[in-house]
mmCIF file as gemmi writes it, N, C-alpha and C atoms, coordinates in Angstrom:
data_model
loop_
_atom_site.group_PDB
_atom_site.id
_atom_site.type_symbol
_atom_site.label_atom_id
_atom_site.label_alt_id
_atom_site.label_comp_id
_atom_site.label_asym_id
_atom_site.label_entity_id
_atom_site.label_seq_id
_atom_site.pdbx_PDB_ins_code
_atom_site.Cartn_x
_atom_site.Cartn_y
_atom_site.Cartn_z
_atom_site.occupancy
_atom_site.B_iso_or_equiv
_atom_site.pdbx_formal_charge
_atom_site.auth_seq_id
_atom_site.auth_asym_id
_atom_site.pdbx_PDB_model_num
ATOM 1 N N . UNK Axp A 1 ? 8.072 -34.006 36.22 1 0 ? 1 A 1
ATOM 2 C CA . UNK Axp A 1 ? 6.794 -33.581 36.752 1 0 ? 1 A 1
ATOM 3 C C . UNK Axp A 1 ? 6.136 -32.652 35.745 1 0 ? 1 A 1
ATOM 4 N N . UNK Axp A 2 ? 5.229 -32.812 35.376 1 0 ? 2 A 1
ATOM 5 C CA . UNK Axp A 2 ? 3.912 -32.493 34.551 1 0 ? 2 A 1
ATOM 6 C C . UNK Axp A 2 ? 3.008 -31.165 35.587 1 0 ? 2 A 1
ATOM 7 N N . UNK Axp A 3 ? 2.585 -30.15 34.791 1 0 ? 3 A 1
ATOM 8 C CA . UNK Axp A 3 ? 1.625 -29.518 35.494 1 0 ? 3 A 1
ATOM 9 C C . UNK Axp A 3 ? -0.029 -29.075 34.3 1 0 ? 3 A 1
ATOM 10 N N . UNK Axp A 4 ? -0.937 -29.206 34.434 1 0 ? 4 A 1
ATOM 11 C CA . UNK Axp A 4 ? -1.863 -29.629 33.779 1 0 ? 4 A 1
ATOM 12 C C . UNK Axp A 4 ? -2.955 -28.25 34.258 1 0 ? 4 A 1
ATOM 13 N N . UNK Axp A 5 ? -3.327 -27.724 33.342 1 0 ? 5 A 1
ATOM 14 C CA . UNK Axp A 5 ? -4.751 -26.961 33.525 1 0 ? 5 A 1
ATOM 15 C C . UNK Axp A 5 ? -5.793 -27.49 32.831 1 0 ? 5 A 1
ATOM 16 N N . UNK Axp A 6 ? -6.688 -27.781 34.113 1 0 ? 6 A 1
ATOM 17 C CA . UNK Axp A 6 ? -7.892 -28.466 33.6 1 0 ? 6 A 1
ATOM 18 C C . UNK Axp A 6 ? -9.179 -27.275 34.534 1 0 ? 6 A 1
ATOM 19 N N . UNK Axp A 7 ? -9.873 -26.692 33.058 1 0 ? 7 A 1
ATOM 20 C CA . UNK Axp A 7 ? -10.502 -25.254 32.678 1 0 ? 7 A 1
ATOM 21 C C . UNK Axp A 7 ? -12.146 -26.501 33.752 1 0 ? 7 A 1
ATOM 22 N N . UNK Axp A 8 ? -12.804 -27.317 32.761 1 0 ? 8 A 1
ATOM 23 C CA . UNK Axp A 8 ? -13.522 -27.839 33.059 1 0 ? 8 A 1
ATOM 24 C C . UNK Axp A 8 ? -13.512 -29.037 34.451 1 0 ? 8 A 1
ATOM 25 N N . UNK Axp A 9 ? -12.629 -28.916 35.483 1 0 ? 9 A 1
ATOM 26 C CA . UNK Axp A 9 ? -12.831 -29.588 36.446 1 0 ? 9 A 1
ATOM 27 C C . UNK Axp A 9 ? -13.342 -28.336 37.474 1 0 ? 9 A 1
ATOM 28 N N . UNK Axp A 10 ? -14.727 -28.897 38.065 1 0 ? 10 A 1
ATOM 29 C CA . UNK Axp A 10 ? -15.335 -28.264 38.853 1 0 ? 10 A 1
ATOM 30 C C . UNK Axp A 10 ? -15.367 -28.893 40.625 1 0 ? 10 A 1
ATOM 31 N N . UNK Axp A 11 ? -15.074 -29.763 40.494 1 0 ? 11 A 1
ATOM 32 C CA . UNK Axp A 11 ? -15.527 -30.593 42.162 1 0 ? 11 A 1
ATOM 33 C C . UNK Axp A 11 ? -14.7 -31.941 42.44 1 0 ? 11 A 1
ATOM 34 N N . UNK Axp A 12 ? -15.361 -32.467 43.119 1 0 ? 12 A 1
ATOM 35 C CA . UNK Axp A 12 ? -14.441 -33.669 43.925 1 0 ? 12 A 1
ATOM 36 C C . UNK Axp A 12 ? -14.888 -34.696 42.629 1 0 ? 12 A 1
ATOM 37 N N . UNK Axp A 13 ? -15.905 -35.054 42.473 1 0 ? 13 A 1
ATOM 38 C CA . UNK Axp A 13 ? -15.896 -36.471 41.391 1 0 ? 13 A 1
ATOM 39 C C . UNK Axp A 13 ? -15.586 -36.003 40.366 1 0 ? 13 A 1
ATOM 40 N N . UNK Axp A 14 ? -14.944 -34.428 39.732 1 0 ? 14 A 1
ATOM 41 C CA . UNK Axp A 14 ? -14.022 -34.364 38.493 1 0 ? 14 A 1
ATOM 42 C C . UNK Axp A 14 ? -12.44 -34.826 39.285 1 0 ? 14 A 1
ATOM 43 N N . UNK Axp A 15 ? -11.823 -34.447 40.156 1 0 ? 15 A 1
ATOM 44 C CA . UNK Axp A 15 ? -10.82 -34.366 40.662 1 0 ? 15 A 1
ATOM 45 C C . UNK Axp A 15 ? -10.379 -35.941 41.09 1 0 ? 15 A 1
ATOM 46 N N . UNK Axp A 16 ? -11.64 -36.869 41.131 1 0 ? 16 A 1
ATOM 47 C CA . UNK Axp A 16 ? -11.283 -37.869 41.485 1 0 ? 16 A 1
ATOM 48 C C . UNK Axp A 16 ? -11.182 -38.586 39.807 1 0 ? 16 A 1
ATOM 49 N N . UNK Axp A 17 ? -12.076 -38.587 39.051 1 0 ? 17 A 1
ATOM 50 C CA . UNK Axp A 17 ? -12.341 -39.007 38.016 1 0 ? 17 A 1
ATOM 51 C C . UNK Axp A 17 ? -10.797 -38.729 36.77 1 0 ? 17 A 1
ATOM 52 N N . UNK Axp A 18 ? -10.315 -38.282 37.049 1 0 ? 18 A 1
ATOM 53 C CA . UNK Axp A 18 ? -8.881 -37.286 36.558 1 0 ? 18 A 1
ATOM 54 C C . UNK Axp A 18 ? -8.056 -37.677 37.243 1 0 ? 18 A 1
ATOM 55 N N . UNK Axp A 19 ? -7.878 -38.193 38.542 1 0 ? 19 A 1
ATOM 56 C CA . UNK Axp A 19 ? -6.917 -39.378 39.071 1 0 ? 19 A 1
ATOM 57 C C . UNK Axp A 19 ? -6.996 -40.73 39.001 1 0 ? 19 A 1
ATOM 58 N N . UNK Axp A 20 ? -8.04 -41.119 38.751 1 0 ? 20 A 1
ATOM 59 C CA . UNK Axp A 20 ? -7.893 -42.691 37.938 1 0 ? 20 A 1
ATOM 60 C C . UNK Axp A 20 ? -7.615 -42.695 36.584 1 0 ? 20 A 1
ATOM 61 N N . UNK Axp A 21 ? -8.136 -41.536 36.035 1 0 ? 21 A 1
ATOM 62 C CA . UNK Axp A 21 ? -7.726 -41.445 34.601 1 0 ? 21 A 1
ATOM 63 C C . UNK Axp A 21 ? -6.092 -41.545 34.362 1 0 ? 21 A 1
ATOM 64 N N . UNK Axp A 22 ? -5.065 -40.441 35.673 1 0 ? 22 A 1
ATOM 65 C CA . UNK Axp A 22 ? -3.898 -40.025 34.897 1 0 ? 22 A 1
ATOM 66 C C . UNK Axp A 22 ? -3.158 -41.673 36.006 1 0 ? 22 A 1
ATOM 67 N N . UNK Axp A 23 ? -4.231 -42.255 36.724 1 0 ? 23 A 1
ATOM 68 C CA . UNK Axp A 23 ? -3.589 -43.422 37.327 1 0 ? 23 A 1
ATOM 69 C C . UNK Axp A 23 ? -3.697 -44.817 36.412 1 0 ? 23 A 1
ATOM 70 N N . UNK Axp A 24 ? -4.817 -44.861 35.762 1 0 ? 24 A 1
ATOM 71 C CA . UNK Axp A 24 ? -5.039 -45.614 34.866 1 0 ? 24 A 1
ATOM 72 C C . UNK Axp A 24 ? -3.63 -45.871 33.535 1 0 ? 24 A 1
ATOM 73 N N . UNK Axp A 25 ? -2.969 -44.405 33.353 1 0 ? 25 A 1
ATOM 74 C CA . UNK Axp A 25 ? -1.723 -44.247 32.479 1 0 ? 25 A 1
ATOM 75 C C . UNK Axp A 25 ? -0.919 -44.586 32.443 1 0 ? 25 A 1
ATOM 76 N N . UNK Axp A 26 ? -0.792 -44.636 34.728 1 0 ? 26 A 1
ATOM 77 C CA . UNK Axp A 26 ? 0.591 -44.766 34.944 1 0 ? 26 A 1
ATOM 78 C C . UNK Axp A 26 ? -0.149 -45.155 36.433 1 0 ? 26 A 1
ATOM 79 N N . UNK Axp A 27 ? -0.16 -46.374 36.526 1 0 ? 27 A 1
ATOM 80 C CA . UNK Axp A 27 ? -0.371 -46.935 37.922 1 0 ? 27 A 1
ATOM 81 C C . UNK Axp A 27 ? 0.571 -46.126 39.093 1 0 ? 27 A 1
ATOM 82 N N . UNK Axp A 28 ? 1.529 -45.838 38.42 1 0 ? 28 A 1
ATOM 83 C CA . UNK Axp A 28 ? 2.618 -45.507 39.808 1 0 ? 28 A 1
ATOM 84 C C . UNK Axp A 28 ? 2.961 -43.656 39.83 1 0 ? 28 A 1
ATOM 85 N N . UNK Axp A 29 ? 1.731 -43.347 39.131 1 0 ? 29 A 1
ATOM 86 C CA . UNK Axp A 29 ? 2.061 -41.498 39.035 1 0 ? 29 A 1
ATOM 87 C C . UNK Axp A 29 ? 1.755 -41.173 40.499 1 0 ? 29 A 1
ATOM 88 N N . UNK Axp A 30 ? 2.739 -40.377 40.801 1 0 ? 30 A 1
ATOM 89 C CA . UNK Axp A 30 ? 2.054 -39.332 41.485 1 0 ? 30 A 1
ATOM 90 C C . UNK Axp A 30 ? 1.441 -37.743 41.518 1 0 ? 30 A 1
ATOM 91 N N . UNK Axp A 31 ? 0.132 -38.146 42.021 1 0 ? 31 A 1
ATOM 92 C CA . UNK Axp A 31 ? -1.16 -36.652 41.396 1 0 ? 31 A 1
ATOM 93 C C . UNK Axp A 31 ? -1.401 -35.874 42.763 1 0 ? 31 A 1
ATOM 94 N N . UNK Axp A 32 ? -1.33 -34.764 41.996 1 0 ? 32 A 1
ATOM 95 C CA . UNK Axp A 32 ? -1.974 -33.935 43.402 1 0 ? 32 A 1
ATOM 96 C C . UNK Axp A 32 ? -2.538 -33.044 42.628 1 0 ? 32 A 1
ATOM 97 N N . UNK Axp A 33 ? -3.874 -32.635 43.107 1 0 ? 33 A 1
ATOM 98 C CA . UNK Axp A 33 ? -5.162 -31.699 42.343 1 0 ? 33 A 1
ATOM 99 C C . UNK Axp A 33 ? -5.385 -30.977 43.221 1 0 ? 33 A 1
ATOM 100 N N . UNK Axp A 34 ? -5.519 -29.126 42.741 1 0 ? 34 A 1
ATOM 101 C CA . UNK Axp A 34 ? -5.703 -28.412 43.429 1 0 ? 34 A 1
ATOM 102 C C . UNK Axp A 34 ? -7.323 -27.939 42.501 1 0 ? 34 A 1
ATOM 103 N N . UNK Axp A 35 ? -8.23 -28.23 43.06 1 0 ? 35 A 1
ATOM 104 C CA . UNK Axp A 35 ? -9.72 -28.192 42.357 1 0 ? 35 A 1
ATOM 105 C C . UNK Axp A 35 ? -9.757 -26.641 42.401 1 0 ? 35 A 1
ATOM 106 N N . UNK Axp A 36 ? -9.934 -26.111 43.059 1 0 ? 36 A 1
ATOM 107 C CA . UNK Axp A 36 ? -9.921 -24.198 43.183 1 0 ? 36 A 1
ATOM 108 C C . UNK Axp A 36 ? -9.657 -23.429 41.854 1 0 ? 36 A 1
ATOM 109 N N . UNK Axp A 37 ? -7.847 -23.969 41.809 1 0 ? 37 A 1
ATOM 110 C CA . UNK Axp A 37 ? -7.013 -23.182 40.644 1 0 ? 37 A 1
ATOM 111 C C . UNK Axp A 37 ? -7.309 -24.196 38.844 1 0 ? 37 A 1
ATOM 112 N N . UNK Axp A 38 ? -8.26 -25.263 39.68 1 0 ? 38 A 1
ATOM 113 C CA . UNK Axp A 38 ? -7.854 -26.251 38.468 1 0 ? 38 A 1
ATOM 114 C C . UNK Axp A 38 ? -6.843 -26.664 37.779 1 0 ? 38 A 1
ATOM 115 N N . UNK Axp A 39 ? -5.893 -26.921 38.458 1 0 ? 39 A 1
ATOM 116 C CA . UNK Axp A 39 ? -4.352 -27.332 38.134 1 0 ? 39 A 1
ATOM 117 C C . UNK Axp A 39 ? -4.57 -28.965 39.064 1 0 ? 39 A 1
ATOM 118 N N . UNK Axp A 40 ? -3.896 -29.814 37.994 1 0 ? 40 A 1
ATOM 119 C CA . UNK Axp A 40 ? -3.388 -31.292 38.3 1 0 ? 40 A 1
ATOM 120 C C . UNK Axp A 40 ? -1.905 -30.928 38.011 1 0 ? 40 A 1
ATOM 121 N N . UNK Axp A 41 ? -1.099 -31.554 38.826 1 0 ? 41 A 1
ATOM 122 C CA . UNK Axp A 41 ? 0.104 -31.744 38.915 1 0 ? 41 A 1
ATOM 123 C C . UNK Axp A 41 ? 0.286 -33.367 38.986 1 0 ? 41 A 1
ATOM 124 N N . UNK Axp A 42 ? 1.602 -34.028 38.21 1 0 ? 42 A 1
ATOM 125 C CA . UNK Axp A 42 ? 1.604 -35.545 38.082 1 0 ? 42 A 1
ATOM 126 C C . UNK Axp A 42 ? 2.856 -35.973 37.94 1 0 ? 42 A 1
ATOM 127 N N . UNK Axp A 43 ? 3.537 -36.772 38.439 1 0 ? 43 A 1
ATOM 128 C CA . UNK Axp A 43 ? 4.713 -36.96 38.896 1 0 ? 43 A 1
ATOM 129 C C . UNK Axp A 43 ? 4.924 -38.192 37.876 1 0 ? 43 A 1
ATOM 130 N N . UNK Axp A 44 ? 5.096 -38.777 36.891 1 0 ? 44 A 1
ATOM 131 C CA . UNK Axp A 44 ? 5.322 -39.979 36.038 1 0 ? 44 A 1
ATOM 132 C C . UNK Axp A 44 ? 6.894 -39.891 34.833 1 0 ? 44 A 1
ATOM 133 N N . UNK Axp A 45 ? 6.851 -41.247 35.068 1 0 ? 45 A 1
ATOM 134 C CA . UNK Axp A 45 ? 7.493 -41.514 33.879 1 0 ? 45 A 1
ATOM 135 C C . UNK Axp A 45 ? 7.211 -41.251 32.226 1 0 ? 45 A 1
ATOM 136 N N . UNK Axp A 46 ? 5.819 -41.125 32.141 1 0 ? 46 A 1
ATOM 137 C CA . UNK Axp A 46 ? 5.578 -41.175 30.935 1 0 ? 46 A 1
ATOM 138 C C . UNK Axp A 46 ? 5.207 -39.57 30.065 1 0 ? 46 A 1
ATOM 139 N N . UNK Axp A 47 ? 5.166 -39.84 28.709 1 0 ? 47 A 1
ATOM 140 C CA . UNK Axp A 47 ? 5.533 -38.328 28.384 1 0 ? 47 A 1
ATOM 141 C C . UNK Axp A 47 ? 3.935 -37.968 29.215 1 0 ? 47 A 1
ATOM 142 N N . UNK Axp A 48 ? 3.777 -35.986 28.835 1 0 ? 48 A 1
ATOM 143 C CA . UNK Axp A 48 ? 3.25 -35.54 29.228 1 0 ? 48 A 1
ATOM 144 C C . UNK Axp A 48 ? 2.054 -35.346 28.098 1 0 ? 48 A 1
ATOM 145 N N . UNK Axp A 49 ? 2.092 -35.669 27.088 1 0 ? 49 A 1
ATOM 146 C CA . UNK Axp A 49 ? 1.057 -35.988 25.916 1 0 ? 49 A 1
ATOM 147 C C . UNK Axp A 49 ? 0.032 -37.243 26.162 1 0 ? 49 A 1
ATOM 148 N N . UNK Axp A 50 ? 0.475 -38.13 26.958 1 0 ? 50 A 1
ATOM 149 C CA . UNK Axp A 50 ? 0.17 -40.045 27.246 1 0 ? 50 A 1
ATOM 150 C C . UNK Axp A 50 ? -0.724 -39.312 29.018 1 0 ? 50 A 1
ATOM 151 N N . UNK Axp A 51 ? -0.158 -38.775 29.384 1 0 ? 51 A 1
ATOM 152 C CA . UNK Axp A 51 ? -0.999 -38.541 30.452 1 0 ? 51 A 1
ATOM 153 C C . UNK Axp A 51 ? -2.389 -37.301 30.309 1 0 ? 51 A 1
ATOM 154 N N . UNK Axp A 52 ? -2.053 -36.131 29.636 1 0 ? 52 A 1
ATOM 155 C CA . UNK Axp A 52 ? -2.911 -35.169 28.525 1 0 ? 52 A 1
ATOM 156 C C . UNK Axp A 52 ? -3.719 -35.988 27.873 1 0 ? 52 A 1
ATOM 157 N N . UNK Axp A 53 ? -3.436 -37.423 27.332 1 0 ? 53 A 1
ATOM 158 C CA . UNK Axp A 53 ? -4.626 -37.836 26.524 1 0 ? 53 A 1
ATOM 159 C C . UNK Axp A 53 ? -5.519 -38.583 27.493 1 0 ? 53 A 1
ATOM 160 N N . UNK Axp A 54 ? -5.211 -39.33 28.512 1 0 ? 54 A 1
ATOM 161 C CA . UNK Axp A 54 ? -5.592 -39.767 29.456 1 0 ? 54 A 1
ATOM 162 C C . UNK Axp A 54 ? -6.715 -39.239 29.889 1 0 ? 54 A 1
ATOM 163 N N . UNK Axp A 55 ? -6.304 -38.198 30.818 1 0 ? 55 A 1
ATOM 164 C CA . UNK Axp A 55 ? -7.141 -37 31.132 1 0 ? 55 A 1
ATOM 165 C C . UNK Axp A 55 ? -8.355 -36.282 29.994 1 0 ? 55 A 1
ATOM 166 N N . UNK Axp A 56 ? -7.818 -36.563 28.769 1 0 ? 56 A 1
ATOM 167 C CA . UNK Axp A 56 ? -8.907 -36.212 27.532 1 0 ? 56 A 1
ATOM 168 C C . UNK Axp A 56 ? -10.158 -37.28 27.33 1 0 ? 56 A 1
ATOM 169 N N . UNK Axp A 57 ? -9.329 -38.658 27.606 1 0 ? 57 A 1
ATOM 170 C CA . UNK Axp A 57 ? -9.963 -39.519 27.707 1 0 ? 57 A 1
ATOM 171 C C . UNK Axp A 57 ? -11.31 -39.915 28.652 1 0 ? 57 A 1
ATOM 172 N N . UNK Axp A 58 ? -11.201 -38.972 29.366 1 0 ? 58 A 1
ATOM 173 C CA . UNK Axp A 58 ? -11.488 -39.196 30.736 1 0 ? 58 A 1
ATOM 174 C C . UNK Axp A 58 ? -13.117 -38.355 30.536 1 0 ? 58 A 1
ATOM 175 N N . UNK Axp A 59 ? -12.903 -37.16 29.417 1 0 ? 59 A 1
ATOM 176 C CA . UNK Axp A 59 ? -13.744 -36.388 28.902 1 0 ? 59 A 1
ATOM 177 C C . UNK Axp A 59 ? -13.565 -34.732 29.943 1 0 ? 59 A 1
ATOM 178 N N . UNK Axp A 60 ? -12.266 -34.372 29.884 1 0 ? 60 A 1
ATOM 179 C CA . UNK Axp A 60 ? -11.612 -33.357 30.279 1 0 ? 60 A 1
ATOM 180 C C . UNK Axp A 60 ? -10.547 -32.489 29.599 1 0 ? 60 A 1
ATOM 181 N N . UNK Axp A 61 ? -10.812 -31.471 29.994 1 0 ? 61 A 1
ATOM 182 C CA . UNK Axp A 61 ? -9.923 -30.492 28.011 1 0 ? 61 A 1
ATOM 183 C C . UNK Axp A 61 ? -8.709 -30.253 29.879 1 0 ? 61 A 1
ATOM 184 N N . UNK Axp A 62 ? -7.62 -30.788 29.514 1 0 ? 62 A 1
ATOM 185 C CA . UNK Axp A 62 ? -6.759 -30.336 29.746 1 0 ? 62 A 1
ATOM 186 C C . UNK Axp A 62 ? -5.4 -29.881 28.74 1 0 ? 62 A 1
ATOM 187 N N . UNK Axp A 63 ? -4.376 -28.885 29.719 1 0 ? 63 A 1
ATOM 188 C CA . UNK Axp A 63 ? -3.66 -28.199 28.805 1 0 ? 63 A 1
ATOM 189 C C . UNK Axp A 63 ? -2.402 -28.314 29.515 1 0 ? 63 A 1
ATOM 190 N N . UNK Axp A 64 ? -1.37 -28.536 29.062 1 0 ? 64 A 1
ATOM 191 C CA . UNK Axp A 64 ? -0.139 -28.515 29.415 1 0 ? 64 A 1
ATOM 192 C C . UNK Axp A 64 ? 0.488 -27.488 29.581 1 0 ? 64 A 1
ATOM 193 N N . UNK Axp A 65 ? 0.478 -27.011 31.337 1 0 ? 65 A 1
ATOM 194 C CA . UNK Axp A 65 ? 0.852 -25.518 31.694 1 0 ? 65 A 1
ATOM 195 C C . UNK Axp A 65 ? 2.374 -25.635 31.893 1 0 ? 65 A 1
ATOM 196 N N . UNK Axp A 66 ? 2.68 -24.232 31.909 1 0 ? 66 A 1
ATOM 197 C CA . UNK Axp A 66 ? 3.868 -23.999 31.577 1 0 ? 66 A 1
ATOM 198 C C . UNK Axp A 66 ? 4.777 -23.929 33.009 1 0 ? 66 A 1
């Protein structure tokens, strides 16, 4: 499990837009977004760089929290 700070998610169509993105990665992740704290959390197989770029992709500066 992955935990993700994303500075620039403000609302529901970033929060949604950032789950097709980190679903798009990994059809079978599981995401849970807390929009408030701006933390995505993601449950996958794949590294945590492949889902980070995803989310970059997506046109979102996320950061791989600790």
């Amino acid at each position: 499990m992955y935990n993700f700070t994303v500075a620039d998610m403000t609302c529901g169509h970033c929060a949604s837009t950032i789950e097709k993105a980190v679903k798009s990665a990994d059809p079978a992740a599981g995401v849970s977004i807390d929009i408030s704290a701006r933390k995505v959390q993601v449950e996958t197989t794949r590294s945590a760089q492949e889902i980070a770029d995803a989310i970059n992709s997506a046109g979102y500066s996320s950061t791989i929290a600790a």
